[in-house]
Rosetta silent file (secondary structure, phi, psi, omega in degrees, C-alpha in Angstrom):
SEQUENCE: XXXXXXXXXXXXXXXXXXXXXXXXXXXXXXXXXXXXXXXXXXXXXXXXXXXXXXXXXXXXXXXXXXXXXXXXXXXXXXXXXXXXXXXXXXXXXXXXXXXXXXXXXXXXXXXXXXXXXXXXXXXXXXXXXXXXXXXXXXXXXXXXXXXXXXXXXXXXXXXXXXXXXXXXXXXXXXXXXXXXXXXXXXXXXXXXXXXXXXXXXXXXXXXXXXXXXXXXXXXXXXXXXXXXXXXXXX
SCORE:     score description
SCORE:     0.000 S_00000001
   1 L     0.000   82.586  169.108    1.750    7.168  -29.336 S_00000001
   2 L   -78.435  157.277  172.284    3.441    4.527  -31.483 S_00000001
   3 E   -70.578  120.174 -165.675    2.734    0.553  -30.826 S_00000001
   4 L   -70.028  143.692  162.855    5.837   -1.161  -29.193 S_00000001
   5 L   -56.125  -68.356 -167.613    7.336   -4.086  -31.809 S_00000001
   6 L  -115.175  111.254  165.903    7.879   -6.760  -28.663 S_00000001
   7 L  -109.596  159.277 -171.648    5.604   -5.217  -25.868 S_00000001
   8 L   -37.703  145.822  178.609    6.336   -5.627  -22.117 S_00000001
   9 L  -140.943  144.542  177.417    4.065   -8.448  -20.762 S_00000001
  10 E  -143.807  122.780 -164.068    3.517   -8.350  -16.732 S_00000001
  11 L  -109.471  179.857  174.019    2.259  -11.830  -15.166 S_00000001
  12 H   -59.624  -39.905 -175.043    1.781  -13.176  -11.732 S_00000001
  13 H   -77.263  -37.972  160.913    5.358  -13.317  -10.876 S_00000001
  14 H   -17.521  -72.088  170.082    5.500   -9.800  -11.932 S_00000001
  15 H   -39.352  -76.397 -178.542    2.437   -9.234   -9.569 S_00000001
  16 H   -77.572   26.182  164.176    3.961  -10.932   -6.779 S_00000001
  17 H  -104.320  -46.602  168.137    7.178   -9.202   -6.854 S_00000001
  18 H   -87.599   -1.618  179.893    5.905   -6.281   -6.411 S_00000001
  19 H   -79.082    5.664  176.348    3.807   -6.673   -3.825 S_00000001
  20 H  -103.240  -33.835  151.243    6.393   -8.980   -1.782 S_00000001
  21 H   -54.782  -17.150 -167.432    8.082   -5.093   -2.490 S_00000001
  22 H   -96.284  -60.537  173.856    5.529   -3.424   -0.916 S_00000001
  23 H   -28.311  -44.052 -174.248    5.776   -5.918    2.267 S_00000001
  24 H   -99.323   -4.079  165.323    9.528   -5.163    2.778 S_00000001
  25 H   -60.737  -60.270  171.467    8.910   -1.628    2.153 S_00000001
  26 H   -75.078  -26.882 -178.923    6.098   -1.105    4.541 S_00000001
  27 H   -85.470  -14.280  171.768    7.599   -3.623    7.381 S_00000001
  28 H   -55.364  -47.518 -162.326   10.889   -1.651    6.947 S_00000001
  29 H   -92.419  -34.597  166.748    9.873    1.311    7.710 S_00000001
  30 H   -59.567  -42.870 -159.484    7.400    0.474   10.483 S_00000001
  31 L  -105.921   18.835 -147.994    9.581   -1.739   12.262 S_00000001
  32 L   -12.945   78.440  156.920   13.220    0.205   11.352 S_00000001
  33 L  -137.065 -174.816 -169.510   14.428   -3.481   10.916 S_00000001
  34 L  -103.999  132.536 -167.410   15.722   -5.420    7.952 S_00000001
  35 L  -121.042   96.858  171.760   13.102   -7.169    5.965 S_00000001
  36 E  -159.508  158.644 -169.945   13.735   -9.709    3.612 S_00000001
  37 E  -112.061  162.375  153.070   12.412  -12.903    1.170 S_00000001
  38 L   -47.828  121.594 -164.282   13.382  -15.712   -0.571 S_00000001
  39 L   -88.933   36.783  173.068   14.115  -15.296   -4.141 S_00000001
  40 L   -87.956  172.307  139.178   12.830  -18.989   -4.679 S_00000001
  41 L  -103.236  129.663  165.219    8.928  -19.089   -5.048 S_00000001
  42 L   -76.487  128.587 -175.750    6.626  -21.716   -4.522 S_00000001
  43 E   -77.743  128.030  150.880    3.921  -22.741   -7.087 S_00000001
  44 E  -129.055 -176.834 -159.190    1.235  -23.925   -4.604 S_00000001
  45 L   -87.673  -42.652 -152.632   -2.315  -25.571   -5.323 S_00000001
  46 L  -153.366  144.228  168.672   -4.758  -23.735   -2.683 S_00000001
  47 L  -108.879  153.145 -172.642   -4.062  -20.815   -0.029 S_00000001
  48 L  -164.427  142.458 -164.239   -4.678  -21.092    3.449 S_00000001
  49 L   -63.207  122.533 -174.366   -4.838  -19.503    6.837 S_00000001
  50 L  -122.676  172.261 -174.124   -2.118  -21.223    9.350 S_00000001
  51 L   -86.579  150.824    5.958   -1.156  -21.062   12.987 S_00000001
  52 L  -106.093   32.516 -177.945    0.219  -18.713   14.465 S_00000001
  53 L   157.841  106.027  178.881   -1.512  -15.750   12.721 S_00000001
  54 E  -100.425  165.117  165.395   -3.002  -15.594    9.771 S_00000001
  55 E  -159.773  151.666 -174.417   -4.364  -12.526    7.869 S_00000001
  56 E  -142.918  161.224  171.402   -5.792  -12.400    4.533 S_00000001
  57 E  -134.756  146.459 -170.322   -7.205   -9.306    2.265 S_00000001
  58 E  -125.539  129.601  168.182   -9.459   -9.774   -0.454 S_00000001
  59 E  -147.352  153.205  161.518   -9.384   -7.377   -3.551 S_00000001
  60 L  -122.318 -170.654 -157.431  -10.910   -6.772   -6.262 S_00000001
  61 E   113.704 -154.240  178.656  -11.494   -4.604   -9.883 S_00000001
  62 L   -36.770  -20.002  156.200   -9.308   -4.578  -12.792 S_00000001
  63 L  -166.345  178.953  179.357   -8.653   -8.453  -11.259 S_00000001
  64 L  -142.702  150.780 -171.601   -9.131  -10.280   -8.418 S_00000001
  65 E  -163.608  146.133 -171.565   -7.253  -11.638   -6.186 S_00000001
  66 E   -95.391  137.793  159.599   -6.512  -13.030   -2.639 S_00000001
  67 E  -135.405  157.149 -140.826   -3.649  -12.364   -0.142 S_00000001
  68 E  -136.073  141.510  170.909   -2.792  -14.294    2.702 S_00000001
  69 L  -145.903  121.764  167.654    0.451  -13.539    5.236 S_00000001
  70 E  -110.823  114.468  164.243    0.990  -16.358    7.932 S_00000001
  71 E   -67.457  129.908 -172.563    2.823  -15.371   10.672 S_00000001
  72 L   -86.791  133.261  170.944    5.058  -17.602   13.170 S_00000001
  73 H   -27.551  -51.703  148.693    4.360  -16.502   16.951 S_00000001
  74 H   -39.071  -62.090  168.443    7.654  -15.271   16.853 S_00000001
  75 H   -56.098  -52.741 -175.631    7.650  -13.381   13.956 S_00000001
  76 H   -64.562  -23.090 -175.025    4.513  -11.321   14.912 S_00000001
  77 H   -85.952  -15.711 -170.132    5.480  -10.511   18.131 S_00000001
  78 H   -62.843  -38.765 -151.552    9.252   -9.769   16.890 S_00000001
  79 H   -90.447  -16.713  179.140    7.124   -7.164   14.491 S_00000001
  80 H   -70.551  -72.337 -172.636    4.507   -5.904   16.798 S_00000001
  81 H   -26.843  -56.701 -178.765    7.244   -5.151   19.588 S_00000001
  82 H   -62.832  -19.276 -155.228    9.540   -3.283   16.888 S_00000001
  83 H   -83.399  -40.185  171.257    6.474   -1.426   15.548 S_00000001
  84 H   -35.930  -75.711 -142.225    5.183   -0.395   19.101 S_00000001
  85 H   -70.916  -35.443 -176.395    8.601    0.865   20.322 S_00000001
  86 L   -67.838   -4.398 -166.348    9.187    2.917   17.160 S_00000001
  87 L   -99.214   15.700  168.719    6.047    4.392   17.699 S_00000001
  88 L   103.075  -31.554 -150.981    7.372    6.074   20.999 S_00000001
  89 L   -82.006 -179.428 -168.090    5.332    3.560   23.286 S_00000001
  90 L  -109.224  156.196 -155.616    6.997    1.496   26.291 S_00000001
  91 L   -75.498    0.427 -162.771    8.091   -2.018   26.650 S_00000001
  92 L  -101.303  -39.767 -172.999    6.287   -2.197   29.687 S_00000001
  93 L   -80.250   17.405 -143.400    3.118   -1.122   28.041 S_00000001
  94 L  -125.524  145.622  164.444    3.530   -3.657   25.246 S_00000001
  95 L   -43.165  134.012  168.114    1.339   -7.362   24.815 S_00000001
  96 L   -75.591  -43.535 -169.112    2.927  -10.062   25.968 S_00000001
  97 L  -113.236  140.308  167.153    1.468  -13.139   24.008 S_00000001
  98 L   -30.996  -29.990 -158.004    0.432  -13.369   20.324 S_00000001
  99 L   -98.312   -2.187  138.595   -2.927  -14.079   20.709 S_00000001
 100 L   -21.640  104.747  174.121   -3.423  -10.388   22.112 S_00000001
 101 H   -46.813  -38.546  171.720   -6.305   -8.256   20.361 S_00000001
 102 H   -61.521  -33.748 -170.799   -3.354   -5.628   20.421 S_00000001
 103 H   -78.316  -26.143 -159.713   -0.905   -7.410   18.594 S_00000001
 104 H   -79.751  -20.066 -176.590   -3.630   -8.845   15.986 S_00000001
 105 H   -95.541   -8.911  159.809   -4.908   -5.112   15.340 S_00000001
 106 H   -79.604  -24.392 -174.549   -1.388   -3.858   14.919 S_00000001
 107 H   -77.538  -23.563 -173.183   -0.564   -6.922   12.082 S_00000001
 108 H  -104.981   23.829  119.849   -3.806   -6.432   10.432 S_00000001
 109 H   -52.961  -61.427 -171.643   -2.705   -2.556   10.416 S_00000001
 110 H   -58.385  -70.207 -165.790    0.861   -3.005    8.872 S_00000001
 111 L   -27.759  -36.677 -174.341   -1.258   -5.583    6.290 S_00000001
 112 L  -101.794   17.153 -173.023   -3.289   -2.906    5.291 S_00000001
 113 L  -117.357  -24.414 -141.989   -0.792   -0.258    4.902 S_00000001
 114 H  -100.366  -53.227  175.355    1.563   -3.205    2.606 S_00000001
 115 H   -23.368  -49.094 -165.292   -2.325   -4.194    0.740 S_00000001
 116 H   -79.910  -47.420  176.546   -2.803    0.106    0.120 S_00000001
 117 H   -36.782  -65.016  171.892    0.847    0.091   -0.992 S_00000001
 118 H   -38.032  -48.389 -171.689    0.358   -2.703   -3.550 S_00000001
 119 H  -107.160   37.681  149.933   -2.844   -1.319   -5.059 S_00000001
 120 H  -117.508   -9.982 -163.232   -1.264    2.290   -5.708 S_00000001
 121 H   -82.728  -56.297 -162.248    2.149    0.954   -7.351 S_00000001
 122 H   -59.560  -40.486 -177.914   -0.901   -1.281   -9.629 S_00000001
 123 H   -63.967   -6.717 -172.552   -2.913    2.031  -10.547 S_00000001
 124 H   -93.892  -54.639  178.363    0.385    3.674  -11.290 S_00000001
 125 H  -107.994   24.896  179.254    2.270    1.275  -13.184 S_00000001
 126 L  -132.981   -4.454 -171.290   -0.214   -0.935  -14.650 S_00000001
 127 L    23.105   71.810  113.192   -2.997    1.976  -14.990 S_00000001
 128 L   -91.396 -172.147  176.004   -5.828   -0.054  -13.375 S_00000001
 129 L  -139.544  139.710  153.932   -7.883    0.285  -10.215 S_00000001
 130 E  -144.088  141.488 -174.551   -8.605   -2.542   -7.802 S_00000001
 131 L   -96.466 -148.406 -162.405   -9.681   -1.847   -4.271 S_00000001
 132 L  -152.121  177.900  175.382   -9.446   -4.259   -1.059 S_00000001
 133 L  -104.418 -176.989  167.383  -11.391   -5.330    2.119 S_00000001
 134 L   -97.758  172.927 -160.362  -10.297   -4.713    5.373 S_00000001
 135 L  -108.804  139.288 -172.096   -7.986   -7.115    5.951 S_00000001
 136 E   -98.793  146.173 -178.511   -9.315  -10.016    8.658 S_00000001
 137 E  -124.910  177.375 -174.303   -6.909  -11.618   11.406 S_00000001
 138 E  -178.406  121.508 -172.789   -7.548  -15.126   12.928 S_00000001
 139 L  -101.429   93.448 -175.881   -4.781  -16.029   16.100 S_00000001
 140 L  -107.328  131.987  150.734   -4.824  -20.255   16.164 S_00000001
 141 L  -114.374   31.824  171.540   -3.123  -21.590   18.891 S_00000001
 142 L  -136.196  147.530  177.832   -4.132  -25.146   17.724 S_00000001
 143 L   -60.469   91.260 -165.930   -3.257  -26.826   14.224 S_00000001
 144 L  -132.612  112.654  167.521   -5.643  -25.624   12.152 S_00000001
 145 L   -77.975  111.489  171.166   -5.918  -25.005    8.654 S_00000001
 146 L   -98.349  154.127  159.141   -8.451  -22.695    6.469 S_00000001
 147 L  -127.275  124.811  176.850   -9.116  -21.910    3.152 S_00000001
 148 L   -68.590  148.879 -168.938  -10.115  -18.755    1.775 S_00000001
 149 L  -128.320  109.312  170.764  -12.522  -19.319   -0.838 S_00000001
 150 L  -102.096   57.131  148.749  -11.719  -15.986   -3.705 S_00000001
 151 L    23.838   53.371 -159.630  -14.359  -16.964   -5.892 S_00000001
 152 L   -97.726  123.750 -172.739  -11.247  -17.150   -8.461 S_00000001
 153 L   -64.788  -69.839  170.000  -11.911  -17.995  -12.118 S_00000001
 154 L  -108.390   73.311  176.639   -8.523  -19.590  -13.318 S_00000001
 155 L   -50.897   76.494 -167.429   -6.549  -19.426  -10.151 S_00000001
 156 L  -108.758  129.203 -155.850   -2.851  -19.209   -9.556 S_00000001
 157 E  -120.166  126.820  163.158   -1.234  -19.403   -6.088 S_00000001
 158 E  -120.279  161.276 -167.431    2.177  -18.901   -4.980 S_00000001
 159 L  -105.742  150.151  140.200    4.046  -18.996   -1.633 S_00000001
 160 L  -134.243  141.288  154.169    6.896  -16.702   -0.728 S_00000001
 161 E   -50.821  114.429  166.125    9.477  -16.904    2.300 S_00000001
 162 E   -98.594  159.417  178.501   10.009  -14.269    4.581 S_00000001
 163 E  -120.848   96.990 -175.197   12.733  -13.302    6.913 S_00000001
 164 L   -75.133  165.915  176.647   12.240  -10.778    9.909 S_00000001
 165 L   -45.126  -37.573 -162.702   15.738   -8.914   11.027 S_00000001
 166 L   -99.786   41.155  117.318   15.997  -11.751   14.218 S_00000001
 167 L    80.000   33.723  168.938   15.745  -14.679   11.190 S_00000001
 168 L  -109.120  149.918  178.254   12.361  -15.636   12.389 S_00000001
 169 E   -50.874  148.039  159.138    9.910  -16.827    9.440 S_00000001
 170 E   173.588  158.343 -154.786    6.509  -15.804    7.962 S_00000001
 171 E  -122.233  112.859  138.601    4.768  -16.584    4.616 S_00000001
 172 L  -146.643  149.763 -167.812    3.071  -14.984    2.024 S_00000001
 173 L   -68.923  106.114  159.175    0.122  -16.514   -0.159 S_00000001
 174 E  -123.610  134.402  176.101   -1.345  -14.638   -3.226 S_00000001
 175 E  -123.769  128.932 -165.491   -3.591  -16.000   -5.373 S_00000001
 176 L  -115.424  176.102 -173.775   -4.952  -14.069   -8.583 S_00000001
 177 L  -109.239  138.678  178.248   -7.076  -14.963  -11.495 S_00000001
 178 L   -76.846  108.411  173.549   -4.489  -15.994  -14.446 S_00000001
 179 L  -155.753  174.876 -177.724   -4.026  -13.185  -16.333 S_00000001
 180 L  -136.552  149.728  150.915   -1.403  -10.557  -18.018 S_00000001
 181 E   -85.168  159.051  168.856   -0.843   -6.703  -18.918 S_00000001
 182 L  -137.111  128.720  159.602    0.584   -6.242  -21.960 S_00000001
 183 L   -53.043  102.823 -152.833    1.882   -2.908  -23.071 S_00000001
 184 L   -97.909  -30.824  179.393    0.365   -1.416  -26.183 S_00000001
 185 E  -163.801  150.835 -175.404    2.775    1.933  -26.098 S_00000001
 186 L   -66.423  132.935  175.705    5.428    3.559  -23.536 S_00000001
 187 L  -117.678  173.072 -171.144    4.116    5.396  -20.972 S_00000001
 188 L  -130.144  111.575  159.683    5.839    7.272  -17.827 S_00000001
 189 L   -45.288  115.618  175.404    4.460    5.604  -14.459 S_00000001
 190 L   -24.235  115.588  153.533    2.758    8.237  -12.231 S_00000001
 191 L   -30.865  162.813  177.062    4.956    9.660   -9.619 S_00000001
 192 L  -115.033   99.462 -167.189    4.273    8.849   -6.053 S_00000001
 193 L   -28.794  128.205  161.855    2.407   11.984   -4.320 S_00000001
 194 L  -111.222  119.505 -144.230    4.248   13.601   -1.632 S_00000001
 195 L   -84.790  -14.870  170.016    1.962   14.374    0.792 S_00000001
 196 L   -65.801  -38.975 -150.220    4.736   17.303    2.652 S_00000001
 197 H   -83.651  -53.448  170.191    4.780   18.687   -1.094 S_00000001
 198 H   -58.793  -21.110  125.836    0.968   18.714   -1.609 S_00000001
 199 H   -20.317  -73.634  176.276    0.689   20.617    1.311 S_00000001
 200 H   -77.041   -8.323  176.722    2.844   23.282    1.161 S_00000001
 201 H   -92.404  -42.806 -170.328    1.342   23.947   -2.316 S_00000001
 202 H   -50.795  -32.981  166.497   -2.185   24.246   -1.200 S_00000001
 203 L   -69.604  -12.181  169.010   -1.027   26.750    1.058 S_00000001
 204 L   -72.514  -59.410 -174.354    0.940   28.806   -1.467 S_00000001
 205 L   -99.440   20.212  165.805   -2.171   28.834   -3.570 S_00000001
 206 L   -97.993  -29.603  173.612   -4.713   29.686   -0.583 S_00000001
 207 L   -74.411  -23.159 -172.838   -2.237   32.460    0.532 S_00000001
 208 H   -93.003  -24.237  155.912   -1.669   34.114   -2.999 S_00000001
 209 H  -113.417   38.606  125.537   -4.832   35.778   -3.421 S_00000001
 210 H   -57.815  -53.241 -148.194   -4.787   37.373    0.341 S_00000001
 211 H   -64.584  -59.625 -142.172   -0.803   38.506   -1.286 S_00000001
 212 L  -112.702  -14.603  144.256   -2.368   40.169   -4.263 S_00000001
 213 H   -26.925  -79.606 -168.005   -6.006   41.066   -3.251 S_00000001
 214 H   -56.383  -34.358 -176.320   -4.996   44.556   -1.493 S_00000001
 215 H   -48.567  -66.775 -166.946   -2.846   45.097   -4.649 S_00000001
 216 H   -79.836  -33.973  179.897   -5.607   44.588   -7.305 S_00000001
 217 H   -45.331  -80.230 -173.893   -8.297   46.379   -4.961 S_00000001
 218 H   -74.766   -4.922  166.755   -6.384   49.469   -5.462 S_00000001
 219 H   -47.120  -39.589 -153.530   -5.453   49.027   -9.117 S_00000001
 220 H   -84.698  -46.121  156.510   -9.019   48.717   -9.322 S_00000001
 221 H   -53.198  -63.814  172.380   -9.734   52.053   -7.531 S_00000001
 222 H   -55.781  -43.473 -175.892   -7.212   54.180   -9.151 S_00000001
 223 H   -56.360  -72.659  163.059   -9.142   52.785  -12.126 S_00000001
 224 H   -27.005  -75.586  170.471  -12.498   53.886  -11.040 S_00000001
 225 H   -56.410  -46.580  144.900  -11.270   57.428   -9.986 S_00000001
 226 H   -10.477  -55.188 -172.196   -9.602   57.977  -13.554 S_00000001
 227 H  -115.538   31.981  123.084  -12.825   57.565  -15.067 S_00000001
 228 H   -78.304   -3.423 -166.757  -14.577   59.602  -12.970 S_00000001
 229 H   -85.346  -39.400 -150.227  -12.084   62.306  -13.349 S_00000001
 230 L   -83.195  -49.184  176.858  -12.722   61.663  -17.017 S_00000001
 231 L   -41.848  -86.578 -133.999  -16.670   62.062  -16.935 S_00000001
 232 L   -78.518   41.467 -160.911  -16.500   65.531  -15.412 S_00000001
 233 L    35.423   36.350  177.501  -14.063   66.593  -18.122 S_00000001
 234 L   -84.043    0.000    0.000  -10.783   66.995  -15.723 S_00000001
């Protein structure tokens, strides 16, 4: 393991790219729509819960840090509706209005599947650990503004723009303690388990000594009879 000459330094916007990756990753796939952000970013001062649906996750570990996704009425229902229908159920059967306990427990689902996404890419390619909260929802249907308080040393907060496929808006806020990785020697980021793969092995090696049990049993016999045959001088 030699020491790199110029090594790799990974920062907040580092940090909040991928995890604005993890977001279009996880909402892609939920919602089989197109997902996508702005590549400007906003430097902002403080983060904070907005109408029409906020959700924030708090994590902590190797750092800490807050993340915040505010959702437009629109947007959440555009993403609940796709997520619902992909998931087999019927339009008929589906919330009408935002402020629906169903819709707020499917957004603070996807949020916690884009949150678990985020903090396995950081144990993989940053080889730390930081875990999370359950991620909290709050529905305002009047103009009201919160602030999460992350008990944040040196803070630094940025905004990013989102885009659902039908071009309606939503935002999200992370704020981190100012800090960097720096890369002391090259490493090869951990693979991402595949959970079909892991499977099928454990069953390969739960199945292989039933295959070779009857096998060794009578190796083990024929052994056994040999050296009784042996004893009685035969």
């Amino acid at each position: 393991m030699s020491a790199i000459e110029n090594p790799v330094v990974f920062g907040t916007e580092d940090l909040l790219l991928s995890l604005c990756n993890s977001v279009t990753k996880v909402l892609n796939l939920a919602t089989q729509s197109t997902i996508h952000y702005s590549a400007m970013v906003q430097r902002i001062s403080k983060t904070c819960l907005k109408p029409d649906i906020g959700c924030f996750v708090l994590f902590d570990g190797g750092f800490s840090g807050l993340v915040i996704i505010n959702f437009s009425a629109q947007a959440a229902m555009e993403l609940y509706q796709s997520y619902m229908l992909n998931m087999g159920m019927s339009r008929d059967d589906l919330a009408s209005s935002y402020t629906s306990d169903d819709v707020a427990n499917v957004m603070g689902e996807l949020m916690n599947q884009v949150v678990g996404d985020f903090i396995g890419k950081v144990r993989r390619e940053l080889q730390t650990h930081i875990t999370q909260n359950q991620p909290k929802m709050l529905a305002l249907n009047k103009q009201v503004v919160l602030s999460v308080d992350a008990n944040l040393d040196q803070p630094e907060a940025r905004r990013v723009t989102f885009y659902t496929g039908a071009n309606h808006i939503f935002y999200l806020e992370l704020a981190v303690d100012r800090t960097e990785f720096i890369k002391l020697y090259d490493f090869e980021p951990q693979e991402v388990p595949d959970p079909d793969a892991l499977i099928a092995q454990a069953h390969l090696a739960s199945a292989a000594p039933a295959a070779t049990a009857p096998g060794a049993g009578a190796a083990a016999g024929a052994s056994d009879t040999e050296e009784l045959l042996k004893s009685l001088g035969m």
